[in-house]
Each structure stands twice: as structure tokens, then as C-alpha cells.
N, C-alpha and C positions, 0 to 999 in steps of 0.2 A: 685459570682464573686467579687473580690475585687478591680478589677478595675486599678490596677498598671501594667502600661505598660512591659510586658514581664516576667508575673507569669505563671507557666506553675504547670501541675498537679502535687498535692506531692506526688504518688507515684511513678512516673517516676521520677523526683527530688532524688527521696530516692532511687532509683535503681542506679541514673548515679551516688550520690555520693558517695555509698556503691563503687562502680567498681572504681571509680578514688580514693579512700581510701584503694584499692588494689592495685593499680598501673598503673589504664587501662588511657591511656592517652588521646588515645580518648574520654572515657567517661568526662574526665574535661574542654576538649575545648568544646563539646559539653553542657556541663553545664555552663560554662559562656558565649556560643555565645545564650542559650537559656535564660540568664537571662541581657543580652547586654541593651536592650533597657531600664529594670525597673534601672538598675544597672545609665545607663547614665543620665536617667531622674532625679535621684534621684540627682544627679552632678552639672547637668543644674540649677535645682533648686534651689542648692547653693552658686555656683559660677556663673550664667550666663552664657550666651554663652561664646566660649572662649579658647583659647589654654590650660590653665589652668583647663576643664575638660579632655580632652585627656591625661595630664600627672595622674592627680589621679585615671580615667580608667587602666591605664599599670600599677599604683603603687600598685590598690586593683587587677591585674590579677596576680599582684608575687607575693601581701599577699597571695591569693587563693590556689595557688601551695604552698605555705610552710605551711599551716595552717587548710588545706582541714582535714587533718587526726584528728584538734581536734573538728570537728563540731559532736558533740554529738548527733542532730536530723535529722536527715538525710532529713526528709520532710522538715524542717524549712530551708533550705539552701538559698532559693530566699530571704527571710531578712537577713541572718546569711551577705551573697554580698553584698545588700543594707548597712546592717551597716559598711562595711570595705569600702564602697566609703564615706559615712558619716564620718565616723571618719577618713578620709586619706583629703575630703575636710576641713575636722575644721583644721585641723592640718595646713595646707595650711595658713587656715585664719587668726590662731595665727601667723604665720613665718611673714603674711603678717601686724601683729599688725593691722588686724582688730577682732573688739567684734563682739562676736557671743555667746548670754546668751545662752548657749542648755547645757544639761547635758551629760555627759559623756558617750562612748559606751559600754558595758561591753563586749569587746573582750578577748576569751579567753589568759589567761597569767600564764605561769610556772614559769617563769624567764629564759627561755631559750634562745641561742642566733639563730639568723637568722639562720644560719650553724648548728647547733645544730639538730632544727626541721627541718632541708633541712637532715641532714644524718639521721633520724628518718622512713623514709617511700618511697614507693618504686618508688615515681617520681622521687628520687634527682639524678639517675642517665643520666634524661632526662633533666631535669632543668643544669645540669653542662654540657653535651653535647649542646648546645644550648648558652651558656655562654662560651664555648671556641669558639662557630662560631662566635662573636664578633670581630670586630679590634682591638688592642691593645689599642689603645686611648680610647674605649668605656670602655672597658674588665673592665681596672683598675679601673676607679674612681666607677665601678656597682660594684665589689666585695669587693671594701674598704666600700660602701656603706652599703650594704647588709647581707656581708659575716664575715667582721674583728667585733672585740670587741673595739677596742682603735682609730679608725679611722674611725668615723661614722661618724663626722657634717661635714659641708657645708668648715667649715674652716679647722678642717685637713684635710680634701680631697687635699682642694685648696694646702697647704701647701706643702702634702705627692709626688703632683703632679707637685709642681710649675708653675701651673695657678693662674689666680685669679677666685674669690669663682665665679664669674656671668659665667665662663665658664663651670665648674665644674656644674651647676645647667645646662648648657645647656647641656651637654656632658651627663650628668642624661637622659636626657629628652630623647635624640636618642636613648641611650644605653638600656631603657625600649622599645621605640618604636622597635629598632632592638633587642633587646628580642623576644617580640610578636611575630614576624617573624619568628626569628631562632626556635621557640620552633613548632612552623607550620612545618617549613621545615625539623626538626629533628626528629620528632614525629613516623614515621616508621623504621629510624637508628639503630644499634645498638650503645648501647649507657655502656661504660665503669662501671663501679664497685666505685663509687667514696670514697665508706665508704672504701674500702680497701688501694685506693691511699690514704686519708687522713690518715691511721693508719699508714703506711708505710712513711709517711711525719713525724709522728709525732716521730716514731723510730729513724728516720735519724736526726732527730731535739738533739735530746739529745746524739746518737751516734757524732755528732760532737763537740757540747760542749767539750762531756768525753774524745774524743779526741785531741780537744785542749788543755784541762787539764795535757794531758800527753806529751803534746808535740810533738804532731801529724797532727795538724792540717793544715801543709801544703800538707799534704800525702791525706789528705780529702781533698781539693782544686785542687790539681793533679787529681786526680778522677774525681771529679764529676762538677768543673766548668770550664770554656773552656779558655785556656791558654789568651787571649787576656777580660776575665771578666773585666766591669767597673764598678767602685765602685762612686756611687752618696749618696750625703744627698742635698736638697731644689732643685733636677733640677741640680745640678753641679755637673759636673765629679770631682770627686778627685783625680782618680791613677786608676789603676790597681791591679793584683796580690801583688805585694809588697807592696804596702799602706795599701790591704786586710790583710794580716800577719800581717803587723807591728801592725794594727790595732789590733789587737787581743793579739795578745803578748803583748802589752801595757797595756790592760785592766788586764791582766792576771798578769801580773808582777804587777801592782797596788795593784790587790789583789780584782779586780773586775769579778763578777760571773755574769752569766747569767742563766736563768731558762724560758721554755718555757710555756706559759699563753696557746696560743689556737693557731691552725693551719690551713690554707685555700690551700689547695692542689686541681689546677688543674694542667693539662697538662703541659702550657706554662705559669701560674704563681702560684706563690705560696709566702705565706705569712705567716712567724714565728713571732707571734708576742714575744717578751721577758722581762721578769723582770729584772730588772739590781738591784745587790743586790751589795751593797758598801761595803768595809770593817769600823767595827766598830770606826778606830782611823779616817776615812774620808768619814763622812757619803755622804757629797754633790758630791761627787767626779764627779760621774755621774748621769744623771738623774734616774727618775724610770725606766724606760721601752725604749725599743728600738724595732722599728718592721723591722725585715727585708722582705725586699719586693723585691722578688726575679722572673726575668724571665726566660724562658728558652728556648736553642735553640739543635734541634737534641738531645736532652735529658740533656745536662749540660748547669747550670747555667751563663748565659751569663752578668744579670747585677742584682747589686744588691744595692740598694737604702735605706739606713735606715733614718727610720723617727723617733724621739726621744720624747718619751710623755715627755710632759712640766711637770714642778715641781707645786705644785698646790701653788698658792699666799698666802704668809703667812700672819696669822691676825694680825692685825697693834697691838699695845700693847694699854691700856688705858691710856687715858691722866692723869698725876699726879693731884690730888686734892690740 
């Protein structure tokens, strides 16, 4: 026995993560309500009693779901959990600019993105079902989190959403806790095709471009966004439909492109992120990147929010000698 509260036999271990690395989604809640106790303990010991172990609890049960498919040992799994609360609490403790001499966790890493390893194996359909049963206030700042490439920290969140970053960190906190929940209550649902919506997203993403290209792109706007669309950047309405055009014929007439990075396709939102490519005689024109962050109602885009990645700070020059 080794004595770690809530180690349970490896070869039931290697049974439920073989089934939850098929898909079985049973099998996974059952594997983390089976390793719950070593998992919290492990927390506790950490961080102390504490609201602050129940957020790293919900943050190591969505590492779990995106990352179950790369656990290699199937018996080793009750450490494989222990280490993803361990390194989700250090992480914690650096944010918190407290030391913590420990060395490093070796979780596996491809380089790939959250969304990535979510459309890789056959939870991700259960995991996005469960993420649309969110509020909108929860929804957005968990998928900017989780799901985007260009709008991960604490402060574009706050930015993309126009809060400030202390609410963003709380709206975190529910939007895991009502995760946990939603994925409880989803779990026998049928649950949608997400890899197909996301490829279909990503079609549509470059069919509009080439359309604006051609000077079409109000006829895409007629389609597919809903006559009264509002157009935001930082939290502020700007316009509507016409702003939307002009907006684009602007870029366009400059001689500014755009190229789609990576795409977050659910239901009711969706997120294009984009490279903003300048023309050569005006490089600064516009910044790098533009995400659009787009909701949706009855199927057309009802508002759509762009957040503009900043220019990275240029290095000051040396002092003359």
C-alpha cells in the first residue's frame, strides 16, 4: 500500500483510462471521482486549506479531459492527476509571486494548442457540449482562456472583455466550477460533431475574406449576420452594419489583408483569430493581429467584438558612447 489517500488498483486504473481514451465518458468521471481525494490532498498540501485548492481541482479536471489521450501508462494515471494538480498549484504560487524551490513537472508537451488536443479524441464532443451549457458571461472569458491562441493571460481576457483582470480571474473560477457541473449533466446527451463545425468555421473564415476581396462582402454580411449586428472593440459599441463594411473596405482599400491563425467554433460563439498583414510602403498601418470574437443568435452572427494584438515594444536603441 502506499498509503496516498485515494490510489485505487492499477489495473482498474488502466481499464477506466484505456475506456476514457476511447471516448467513454463515464469511464473519466469515474477515474477522477476515484482519484478525488489523493488528487486534493495533494492541493491541501500546497496551498493550504482554501478556495484556492478548489480552483486548481477544476483547472487539473480540464487538464484531464484534454490530455487523458496522452497518458502513455495507463496504470500510472493516479500520479500522471497528482502531477497536474502539482504543477497547476506551483503555477498558482508563481502568479502569486510566492517561491516555491520544487523542480519542474514533466507533463506531456507537443506544442499543441488547448483546441488542438480538444479536436484530437473523442471527448471533445462532450467537453463543447457542456461549454455551450454555460452563460454567456462564463462561456467567453473560459474559451478565450482555454480554447484561443492570442488571448490567453489574465489581461487580454480582461481587455477582450472589458472588465477588469480581478473579475476575469473570478468569472474563471465559476466558469470551471459550472464546467464540472455542465459536463455531469451532459454526459448521457447527445453531443454534436465539433471537429466538423470547427472545419466548417474555418472554411467560412477564408470564404469571407476572398469575398471581401472581390467585393462581396456585404452579400456575406446579408447572409450570414443578423441585420441589426453590433460591432464592439474594449466593451464599446461602435455601429452596426455600416461601420461593419466600411470597416473592411477601409482595410481593404489601404491595401490591408487579413489571414486566418486558428479558429474556436461553437454553437453560440466563435472566434477567428487573424493576421493583419500591412502593405509594404505602410508597414505600422495596422497592428499584427485582430481576433474576431463573434456571437451568435438563431444561427447569424449577432455581435461581433474585435480585439487587436498589441505591437510587441520595440528595443530602446544603445546609448551612444
Amino acid at each position: 500500500m502506499s498509503g496516498i489517500p485515494g490510489d485505487t488498483g492499477p489495473a482498474e486504473d488502466a481499464a477506466l483510462t484505456r475506456s476514457a481514451q476511447a471516448g467513454d465518458v463515464s469511464a473519466l468521471a469515474l477515474l477522477l471521482e476515484r482519484h478525488r481525494p489523493g488528487m486534493r490532498a495533494v492541493a491541501v498540501s500546497l496551498l493550504g486549506p482554501g478556495p484556492d485548492v478548489d480552483d486548481v481541482m477544476q483547472e487539473a479536471a480540464l487538464v484531464a479531459l484534454r490530455r487523458i489521450v496522452d497518458v502513455r501508462d495507463p496504470e500510472a494515471v493516479g500520479p500522471w492527476l497528482r502531477m497536474v494538480v502539482r504543477n497547476g498549484c506551483r503555477t498558482l504560487l508563481r502568479a502569486a509571486r510566492r517561491v516555491e524551490p520544487v523542480e519542474s513537472v514533466p507533463l506531456p508537451s507537443d506544442g499543441a494548442t488547448p483546441e488542438q488536443i480538444l479536436q484530437s479524441h473523442a471527448l471533445r464532443d462532450w467537453i463543447w457540449e457542456a461549454v455551450e451549457a454555460l452563460s454567456p458571461t462564463l462561456r467567453l472569458p473560459l474559451v478565450l482562456r482555454y480554447f484561443s491562441t492570442g488571448i490567453t493571460s489574465y489581461q487580454q481576457i480582461a481587455e477582450a472583455c472589458s472588465v477588469p483582470v480581478s473579475t476575469v480571474r473570478s468569472r474563471l473560477s465559476q466558469a470551471r466550477g459550472a464546467l464540472a457541473q455542465a459536463l455531469t449533466a451532459t454526459a448521457a446527451t447527445a453531443h454534436e460533431d465539433a471537429t466538423r463545425r470547427t472545419q466548417a468555421s474555418w472554411q467560412e473564415a477564408h470564404e469571407t475574406l476572398a469575398a471581401a476581396e472581390r467585393g462581396e462582402f456585404g452579400k456575406v454580411v446579408k447572409d450570414r449576420y443578423s441585420s441589426g449586428v453590433a460591432l464592439l472593440t474594449g466593451g464599446r459599441r461602435l455601429g452596426g452594419v455600416d461601420l461593419l463594411l466600411a470597416g473592411m473596405d477601409g482595410d481593404l482599400s489601404a491595401g490591408v489583408r487579413q489571414r486566418p491563425l486558428h479558429v474556436v467554433a461553437g454553437r453560440s460563439l466563435v472566434v477567428w483569430e487573424m493576421e493583419l498583414i500591412n502593405p509594404p510602403d505602410d508597414p505600422d498601418h495596422c497592428p499584427p493581429g485582430v481576433a474576431w470574437i463573434m456571437s451568435l443568435d438563431g444561427g447569424r452572427f449577432d455581435r461581433v467584438s474585435l480585439h487587436h494584438a498589441s505591437r510587441p515594444e520595440a528595443t530602446p536603441a544603445p546609448a551612444a558612447v
